[in-house]
FIVO-528558 format. One line per field, with one value per residue: x, y, z of N, C-alpha, C in turn; residue number from 1. Coordinates in pm, 1 decimal. Layout:
# FIVO-528558
nx: c(X:...)
ny: c(Y:...)
nz: c(Z:...)
cax: c(X:...)
cay: c(Y:...)
caz: c(Z:...)
cx: c(X:...)
cy: c(Y:...)
cz: c(Z:...)
resi: c(NUM:...)
***
This chain:
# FIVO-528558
nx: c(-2994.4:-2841.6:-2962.2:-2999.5:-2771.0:-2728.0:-2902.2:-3055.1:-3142.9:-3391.2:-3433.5:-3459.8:-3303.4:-3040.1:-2690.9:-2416.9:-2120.6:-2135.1:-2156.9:-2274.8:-2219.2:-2281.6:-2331.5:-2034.8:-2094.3:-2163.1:-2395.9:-2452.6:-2572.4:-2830.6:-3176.1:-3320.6:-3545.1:-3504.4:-3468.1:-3248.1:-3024.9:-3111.8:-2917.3:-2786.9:-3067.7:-3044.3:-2847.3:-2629.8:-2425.1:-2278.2:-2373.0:-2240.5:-2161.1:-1994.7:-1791.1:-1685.8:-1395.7:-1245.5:-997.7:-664.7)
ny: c(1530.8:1626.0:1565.0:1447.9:1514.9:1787.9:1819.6:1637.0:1324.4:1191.3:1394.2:1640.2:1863.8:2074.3:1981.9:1965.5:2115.7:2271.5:2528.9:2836.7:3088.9:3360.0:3671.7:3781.8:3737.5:3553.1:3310.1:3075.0:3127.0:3179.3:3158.5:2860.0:2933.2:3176.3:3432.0:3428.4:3653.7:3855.5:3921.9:3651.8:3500.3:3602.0:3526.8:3676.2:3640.3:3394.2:3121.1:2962.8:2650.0:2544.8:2224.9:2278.1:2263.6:2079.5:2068.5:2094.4)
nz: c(2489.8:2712.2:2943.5:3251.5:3298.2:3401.9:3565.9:3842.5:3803.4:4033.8:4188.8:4006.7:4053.6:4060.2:3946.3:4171.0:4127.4:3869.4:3684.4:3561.9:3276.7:3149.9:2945.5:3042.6:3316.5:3624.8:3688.4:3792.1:4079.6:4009.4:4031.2:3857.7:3739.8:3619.5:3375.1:3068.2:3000.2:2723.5:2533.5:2536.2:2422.9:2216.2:2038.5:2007.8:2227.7:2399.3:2611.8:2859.6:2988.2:3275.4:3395.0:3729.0:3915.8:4145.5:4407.4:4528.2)
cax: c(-2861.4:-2737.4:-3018.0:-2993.3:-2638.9:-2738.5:-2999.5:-3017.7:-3281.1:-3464.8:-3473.9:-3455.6:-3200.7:-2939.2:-2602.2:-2323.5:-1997.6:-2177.9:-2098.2:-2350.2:-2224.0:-2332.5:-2234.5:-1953.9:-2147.9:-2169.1:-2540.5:-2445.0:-2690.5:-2961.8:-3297.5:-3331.1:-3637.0:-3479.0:-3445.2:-3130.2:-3001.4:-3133.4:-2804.0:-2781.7:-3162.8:-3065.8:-2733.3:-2495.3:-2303.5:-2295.4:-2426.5:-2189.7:-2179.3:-1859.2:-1800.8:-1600.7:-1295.4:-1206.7:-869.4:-511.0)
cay: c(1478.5:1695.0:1497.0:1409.6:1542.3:1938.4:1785.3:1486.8:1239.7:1204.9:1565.8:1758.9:1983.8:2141.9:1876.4:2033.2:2169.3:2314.6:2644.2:2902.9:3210.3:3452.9:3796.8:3789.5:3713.6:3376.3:3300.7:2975.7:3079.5:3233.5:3023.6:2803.7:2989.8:3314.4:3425.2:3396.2:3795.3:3889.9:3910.3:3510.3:3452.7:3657.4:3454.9:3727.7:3613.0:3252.8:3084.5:2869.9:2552.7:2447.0:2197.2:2348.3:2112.9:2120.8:2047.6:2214.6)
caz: c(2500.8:2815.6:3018.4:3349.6:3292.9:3431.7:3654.7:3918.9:3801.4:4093.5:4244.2:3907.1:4122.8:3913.9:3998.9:4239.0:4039.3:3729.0:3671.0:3400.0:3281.0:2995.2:2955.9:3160.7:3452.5:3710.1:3689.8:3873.6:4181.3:3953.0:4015.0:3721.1:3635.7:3591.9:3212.3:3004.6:2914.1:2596.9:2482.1:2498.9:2346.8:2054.9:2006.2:2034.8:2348.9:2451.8:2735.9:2893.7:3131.9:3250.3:3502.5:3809.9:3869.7:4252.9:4411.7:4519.5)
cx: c(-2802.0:-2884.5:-3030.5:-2781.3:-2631.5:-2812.4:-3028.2:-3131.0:-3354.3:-3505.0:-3493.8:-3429.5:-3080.9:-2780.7:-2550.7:-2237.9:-2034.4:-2191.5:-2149.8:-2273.2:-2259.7:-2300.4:-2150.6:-1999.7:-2138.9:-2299.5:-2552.5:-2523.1:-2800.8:-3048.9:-3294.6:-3445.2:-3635.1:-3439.5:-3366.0:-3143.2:-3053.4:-3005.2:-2767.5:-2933.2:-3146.4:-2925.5:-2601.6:-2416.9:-2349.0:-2341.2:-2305.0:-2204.2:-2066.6:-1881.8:-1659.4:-1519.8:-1266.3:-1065.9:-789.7:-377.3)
cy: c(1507.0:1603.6:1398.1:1430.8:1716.7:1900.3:1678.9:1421.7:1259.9:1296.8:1657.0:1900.0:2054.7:2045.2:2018.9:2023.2:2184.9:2457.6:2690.9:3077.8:3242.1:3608.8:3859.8:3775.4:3561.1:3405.5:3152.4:2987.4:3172.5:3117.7:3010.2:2851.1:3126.7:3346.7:3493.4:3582.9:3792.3:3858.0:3707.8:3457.2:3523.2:3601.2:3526.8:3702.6:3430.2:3186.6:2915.9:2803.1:2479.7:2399.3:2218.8:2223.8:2214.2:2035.5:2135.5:2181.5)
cz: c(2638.4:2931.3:3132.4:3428.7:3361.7:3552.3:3727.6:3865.6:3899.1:4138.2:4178.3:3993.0:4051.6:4028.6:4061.6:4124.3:3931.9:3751.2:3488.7:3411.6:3146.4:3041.9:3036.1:3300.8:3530.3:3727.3:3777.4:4007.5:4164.1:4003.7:3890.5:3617.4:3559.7:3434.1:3190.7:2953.8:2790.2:2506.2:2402.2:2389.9:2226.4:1958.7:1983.5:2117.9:2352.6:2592.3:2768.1:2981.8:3122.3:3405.9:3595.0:3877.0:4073.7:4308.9:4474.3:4475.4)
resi: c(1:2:3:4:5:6:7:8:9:10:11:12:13:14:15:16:17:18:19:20:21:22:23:24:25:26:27:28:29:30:31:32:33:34:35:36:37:38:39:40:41:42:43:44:45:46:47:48:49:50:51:52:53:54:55:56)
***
């Protein structure tokens, strides 16, 4: 469903203004291969993706 919506089609790059965090942290310039806290794979905390809204 979230397909091609996290990731650019052609470059499979992670889009600009997407924003990951999980246990209170910004994981937003983790490498994508880096693995999710325990905390999130065991479903106690959440893993979020919000998209970062720019502006003033």
């Amino acid at each position: 469903m979230l397909r091609g919506t996290i990731r650019d089609h052609g470059t499979q790059q992670r889009r600009a203004f997407l924003r990951f965090f999980a246990c209170e942290e910004d994981l937003s310039h983790e490498s994508p291969d880096t693995p999710l806290p325990e905390a999130v794979t065991s479903g106690k905390e959440p893993f979020l993706i919000i998209g970062a809204i720019a502006g003033g």
